[in-house]
C-alpha beads as a LAMMPS data file, in Angstrom:
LAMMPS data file: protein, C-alpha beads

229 atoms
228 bonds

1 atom types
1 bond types

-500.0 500.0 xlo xhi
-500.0 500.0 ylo yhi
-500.0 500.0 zlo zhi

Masses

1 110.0

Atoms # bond

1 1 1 239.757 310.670 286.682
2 1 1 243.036 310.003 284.837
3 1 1 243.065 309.571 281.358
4 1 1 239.995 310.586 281.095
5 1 1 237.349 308.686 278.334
6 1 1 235.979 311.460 275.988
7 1 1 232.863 311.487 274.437
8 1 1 231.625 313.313 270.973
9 1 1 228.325 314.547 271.503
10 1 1 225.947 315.107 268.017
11 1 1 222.996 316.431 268.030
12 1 1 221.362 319.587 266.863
13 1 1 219.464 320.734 270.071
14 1 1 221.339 323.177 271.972
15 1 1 219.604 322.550 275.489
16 1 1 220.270 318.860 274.816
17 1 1 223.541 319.443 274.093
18 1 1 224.531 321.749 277.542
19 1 1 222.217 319.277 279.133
20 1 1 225.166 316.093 278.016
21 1 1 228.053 318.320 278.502
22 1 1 227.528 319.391 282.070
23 1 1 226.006 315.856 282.797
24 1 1 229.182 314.124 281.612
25 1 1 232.185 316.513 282.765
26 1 1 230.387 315.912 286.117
27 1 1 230.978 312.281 285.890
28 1 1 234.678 312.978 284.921
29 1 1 234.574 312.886 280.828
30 1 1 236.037 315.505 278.171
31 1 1 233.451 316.530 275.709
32 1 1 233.501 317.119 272.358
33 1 1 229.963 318.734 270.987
34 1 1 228.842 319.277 267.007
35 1 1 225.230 320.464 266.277
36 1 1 225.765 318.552 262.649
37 1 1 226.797 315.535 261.336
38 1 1 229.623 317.018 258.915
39 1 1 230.924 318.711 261.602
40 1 1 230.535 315.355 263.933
41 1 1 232.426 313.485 261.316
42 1 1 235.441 316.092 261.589
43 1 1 235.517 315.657 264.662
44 1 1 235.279 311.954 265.213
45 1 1 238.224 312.234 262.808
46 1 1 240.385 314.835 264.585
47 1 1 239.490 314.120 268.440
48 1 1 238.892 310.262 267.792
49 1 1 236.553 310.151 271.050
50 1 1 235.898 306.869 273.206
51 1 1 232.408 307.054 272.573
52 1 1 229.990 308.839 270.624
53 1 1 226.196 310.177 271.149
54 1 1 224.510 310.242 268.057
55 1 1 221.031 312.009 267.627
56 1 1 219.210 310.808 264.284
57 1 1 217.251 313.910 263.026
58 1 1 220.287 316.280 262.400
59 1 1 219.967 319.262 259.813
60 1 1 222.137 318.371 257.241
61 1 1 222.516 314.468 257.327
62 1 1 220.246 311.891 258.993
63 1 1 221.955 309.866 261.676
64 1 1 221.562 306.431 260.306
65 1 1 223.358 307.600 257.426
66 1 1 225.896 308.938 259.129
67 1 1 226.786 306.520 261.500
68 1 1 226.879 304.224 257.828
69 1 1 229.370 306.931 256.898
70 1 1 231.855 306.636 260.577
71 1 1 231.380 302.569 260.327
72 1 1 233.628 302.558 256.731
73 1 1 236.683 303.430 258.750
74 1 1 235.943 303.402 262.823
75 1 1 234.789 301.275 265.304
76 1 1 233.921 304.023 267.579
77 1 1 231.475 302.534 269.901
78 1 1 227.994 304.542 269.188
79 1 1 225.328 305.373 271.617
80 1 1 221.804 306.339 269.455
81 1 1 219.856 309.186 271.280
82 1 1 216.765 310.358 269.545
83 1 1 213.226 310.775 269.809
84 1 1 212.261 307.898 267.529
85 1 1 210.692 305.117 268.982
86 1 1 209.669 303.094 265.887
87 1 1 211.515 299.109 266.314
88 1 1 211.962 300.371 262.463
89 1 1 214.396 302.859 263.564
90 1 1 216.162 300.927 266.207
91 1 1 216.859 297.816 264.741
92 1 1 218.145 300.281 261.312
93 1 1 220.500 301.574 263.979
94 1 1 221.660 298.844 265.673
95 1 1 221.806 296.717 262.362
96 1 1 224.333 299.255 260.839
97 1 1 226.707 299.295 263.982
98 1 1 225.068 301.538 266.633
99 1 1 225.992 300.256 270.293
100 1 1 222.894 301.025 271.897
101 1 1 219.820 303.354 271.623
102 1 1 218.494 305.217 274.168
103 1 1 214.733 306.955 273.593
104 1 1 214.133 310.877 274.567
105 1 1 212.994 312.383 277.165
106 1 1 215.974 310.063 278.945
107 1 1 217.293 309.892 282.674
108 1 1 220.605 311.184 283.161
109 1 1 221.651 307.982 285.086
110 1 1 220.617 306.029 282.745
111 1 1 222.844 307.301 279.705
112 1 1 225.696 307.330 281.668
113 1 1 225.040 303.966 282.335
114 1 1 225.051 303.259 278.692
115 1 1 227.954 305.274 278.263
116 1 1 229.973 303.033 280.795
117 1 1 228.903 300.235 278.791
118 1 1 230.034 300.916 275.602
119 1 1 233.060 302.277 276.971
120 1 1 233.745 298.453 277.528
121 1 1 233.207 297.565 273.898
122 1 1 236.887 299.198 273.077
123 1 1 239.005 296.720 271.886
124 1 1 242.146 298.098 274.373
125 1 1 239.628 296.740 277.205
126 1 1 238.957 293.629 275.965
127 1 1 242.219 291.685 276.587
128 1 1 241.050 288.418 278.328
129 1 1 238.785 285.511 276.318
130 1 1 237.376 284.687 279.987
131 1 1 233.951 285.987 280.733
132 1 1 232.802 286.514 284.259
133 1 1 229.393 287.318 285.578
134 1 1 228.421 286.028 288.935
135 1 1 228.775 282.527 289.089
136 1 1 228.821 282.333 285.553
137 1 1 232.370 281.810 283.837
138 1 1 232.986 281.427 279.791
139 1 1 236.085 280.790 278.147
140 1 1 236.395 281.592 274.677
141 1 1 239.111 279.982 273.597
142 1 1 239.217 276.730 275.669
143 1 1 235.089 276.911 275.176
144 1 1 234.840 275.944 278.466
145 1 1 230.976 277.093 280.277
146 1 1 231.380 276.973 284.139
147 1 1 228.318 277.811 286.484
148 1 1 229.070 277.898 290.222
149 1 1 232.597 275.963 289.191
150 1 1 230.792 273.037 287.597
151 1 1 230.742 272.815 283.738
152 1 1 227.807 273.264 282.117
153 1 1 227.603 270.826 278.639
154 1 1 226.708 273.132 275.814
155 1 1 225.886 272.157 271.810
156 1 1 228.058 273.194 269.239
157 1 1 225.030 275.798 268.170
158 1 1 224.601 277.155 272.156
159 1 1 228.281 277.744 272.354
160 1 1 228.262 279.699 269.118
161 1 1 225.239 281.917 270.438
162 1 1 226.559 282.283 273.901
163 1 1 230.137 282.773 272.646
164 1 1 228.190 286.035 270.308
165 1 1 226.728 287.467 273.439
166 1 1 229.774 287.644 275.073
167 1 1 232.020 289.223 272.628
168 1 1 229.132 291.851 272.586
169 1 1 228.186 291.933 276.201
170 1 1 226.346 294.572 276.946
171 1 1 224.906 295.510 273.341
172 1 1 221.763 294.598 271.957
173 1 1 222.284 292.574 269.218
174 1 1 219.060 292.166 266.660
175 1 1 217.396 288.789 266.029
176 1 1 218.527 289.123 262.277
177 1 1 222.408 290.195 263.304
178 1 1 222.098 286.894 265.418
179 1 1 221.060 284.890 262.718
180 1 1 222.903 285.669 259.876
181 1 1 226.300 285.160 262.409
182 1 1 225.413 281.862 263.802
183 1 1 223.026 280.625 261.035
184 1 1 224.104 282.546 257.439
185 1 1 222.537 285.128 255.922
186 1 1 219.373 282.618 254.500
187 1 1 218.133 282.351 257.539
188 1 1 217.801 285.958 258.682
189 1 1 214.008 285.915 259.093
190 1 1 213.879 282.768 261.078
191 1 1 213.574 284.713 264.556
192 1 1 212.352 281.268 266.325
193 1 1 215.927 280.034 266.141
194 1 1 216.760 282.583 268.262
195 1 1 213.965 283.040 270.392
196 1 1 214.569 278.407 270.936
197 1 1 218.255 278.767 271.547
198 1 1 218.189 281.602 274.093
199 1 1 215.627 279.885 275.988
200 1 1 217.650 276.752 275.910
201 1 1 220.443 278.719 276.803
202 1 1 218.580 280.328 279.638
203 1 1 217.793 276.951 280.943
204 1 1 221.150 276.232 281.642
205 1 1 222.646 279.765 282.286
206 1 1 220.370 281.690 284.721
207 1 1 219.098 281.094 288.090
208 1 1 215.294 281.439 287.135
209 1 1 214.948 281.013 283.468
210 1 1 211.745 282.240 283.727
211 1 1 213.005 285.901 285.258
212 1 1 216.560 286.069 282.914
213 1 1 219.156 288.533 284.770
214 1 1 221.677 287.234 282.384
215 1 1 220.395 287.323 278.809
216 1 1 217.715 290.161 278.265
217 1 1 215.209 290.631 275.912
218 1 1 214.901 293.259 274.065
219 1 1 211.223 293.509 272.900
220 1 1 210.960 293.120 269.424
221 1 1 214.523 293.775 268.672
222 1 1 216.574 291.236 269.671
223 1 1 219.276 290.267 273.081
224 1 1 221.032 291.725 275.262
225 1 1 223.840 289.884 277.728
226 1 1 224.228 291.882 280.629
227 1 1 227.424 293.056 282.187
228 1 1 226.429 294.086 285.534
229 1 1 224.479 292.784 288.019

Bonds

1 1 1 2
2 1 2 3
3 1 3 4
4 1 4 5
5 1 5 6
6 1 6 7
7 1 7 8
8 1 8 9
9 1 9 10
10 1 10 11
11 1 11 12
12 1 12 13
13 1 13 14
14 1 14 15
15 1 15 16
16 1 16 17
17 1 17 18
18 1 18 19
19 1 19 20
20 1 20 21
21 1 21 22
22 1 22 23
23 1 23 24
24 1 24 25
25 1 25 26
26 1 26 27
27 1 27 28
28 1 28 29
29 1 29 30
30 1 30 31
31 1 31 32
32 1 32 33
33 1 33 34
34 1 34 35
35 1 35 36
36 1 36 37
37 1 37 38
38 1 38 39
39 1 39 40
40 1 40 41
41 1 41 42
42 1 42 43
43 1 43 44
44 1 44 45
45 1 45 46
46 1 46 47
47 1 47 48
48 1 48 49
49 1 49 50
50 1 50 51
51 1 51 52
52 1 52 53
53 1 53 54
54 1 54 55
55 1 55 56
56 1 56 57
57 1 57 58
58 1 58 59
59 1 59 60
60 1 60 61
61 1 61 62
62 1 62 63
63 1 63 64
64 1 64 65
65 1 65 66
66 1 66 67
67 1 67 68
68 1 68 69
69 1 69 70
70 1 70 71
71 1 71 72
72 1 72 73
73 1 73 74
74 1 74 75
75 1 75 76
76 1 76 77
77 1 77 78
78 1 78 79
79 1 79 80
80 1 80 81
81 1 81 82
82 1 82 83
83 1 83 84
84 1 84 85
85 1 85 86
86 1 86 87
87 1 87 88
88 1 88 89
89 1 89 90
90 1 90 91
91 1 91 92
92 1 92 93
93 1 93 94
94 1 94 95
95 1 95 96
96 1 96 97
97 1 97 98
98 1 98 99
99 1 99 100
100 1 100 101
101 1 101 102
102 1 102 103
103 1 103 104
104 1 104 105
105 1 105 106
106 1 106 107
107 1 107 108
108 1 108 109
109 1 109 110
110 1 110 111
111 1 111 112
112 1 112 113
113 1 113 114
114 1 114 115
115 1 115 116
116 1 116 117
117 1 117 118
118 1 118 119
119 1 119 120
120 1 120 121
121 1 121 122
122 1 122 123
123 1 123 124
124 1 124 125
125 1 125 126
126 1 126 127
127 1 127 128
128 1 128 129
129 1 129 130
130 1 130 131
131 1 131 132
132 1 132 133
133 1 133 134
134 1 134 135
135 1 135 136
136 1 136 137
137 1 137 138
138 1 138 139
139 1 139 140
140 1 140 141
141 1 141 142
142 1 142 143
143 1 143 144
144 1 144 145
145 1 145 146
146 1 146 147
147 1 147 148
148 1 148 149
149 1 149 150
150 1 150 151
151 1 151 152
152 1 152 153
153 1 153 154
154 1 154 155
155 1 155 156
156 1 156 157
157 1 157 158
158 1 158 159
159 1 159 160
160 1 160 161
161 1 161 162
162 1 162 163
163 1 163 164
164 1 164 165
165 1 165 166
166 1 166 167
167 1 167 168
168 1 168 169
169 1 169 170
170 1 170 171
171 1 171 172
172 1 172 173
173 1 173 174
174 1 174 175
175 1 175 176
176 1 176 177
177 1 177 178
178 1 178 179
179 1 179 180
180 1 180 181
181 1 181 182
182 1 182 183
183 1 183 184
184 1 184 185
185 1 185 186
186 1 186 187
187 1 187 188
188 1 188 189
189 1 189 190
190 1 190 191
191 1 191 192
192 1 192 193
193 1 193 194
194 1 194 195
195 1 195 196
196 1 196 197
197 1 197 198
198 1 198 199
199 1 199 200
200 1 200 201
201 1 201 202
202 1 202 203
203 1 203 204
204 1 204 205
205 1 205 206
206 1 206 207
207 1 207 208
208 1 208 209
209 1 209 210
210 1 210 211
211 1 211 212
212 1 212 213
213 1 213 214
214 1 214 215
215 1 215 216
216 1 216 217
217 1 217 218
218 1 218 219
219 1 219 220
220 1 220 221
221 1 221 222
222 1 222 223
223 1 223 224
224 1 224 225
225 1 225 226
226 1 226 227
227 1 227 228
228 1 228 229
């Protein structure tokens, strides 16, 4: 491809690390690798990739700390690769700025799937306040909610969680992110709110509320508002 996307890969296992690198020059990417995270930060710095794959159990600095560290200054979108599989560990990740997390042993498809994702959570390709998704349309800035051409009457509250979910399509956002943005930090233990709105939300939004293709849960973590279909 032209102007080819790069991605900084960090992680500490070598066989991991030829595994991403011939996986994603395959699919048309420049890669950047570090087997630490001081070295990842130099290089975040220097190469300023489109994306990053973070592992969590480096040698010299754990991941969630470091991807504390890149958040000061970058907005680098962050895909989490590791072998934890705690909800501790992945809402720690995603609550300090992580993109998405991805468990090992992982499919090859399936990270570059995530990678394609968070690609679209640059800034430079997020020009246009009109989100489309099959017959679903949502204007941010007239606040206008169109299914199948015919607008769909939202409350002040659904607009503000739907309007969330689409500046973040495609991440998983965590029940407390969602609540302290639409409801202030006092309320970030009140997961019912969210677990209410998105099924009123749902309602409205999807074709079978009771099978959501739109907005996904994310077990015990939070939502997700899919891009694809």
């Amino acid at each position: 491809m032209d102007n080819k996307a790069s991605v900084l890969v960090i992680d500490d296992e070598q066989q991991i690390r030829r595994l991403l690198q011939v996986t994603l020059v395959a699919n048309g990417y420049r890669v950047f690798v570090s087997e630490t995270g001081g070295d990842g930060l130099s290089r975040a710095t220097m190469n300023r990739p489109d994306v990053i794959i973070l592992d969590l159990s480096l040698p010299d600095i754990d991941g969630t700390e470091l991807l504390q560290q890149l958040r000061q200054w970058s907005t680098i979108p962050v895909v989490i690769l590791s072998a934890r599989t705690s909800e501790a560990d992945i809402i720690a990740c995603l609550d300090a700025g992580a993109d998405d997390y991805l468990v090992k042993p992982f499919h090859t498809g399936e990270l570059l799937a995530r990678v394609r994702t968070a690609l679209r959570h640059r800034p430079s390709v997020l020009p246009t306040t009109v989100f489309e998704r099959g017959s679903l349309s949502v204007d941010l800035e007239s606040r206008i909610v169109k299914k199948a051409g015919t607008p769909v009457k939202l409350t002040v509250t659904e607009f503000s969680l739907l309007a969330l979910l689409v500046r973040n399509a495609g991440k998983v956002l965590t029940h407390r992110y969602i609540l302290e943005q639409i409801w202030g930090p006092s309320f970030a233990e009140e997961s019912q709110y969210t677990r209410v709105y998105v099924g009123q939300l749902r309602k409205k939004l999807e074709e079978d509320p009771s099978n959501p293709q739109l907005i996904i849960t994310e077990s015990g973590i939070g939502y997700r508002l899919m891009v694809e279909e």
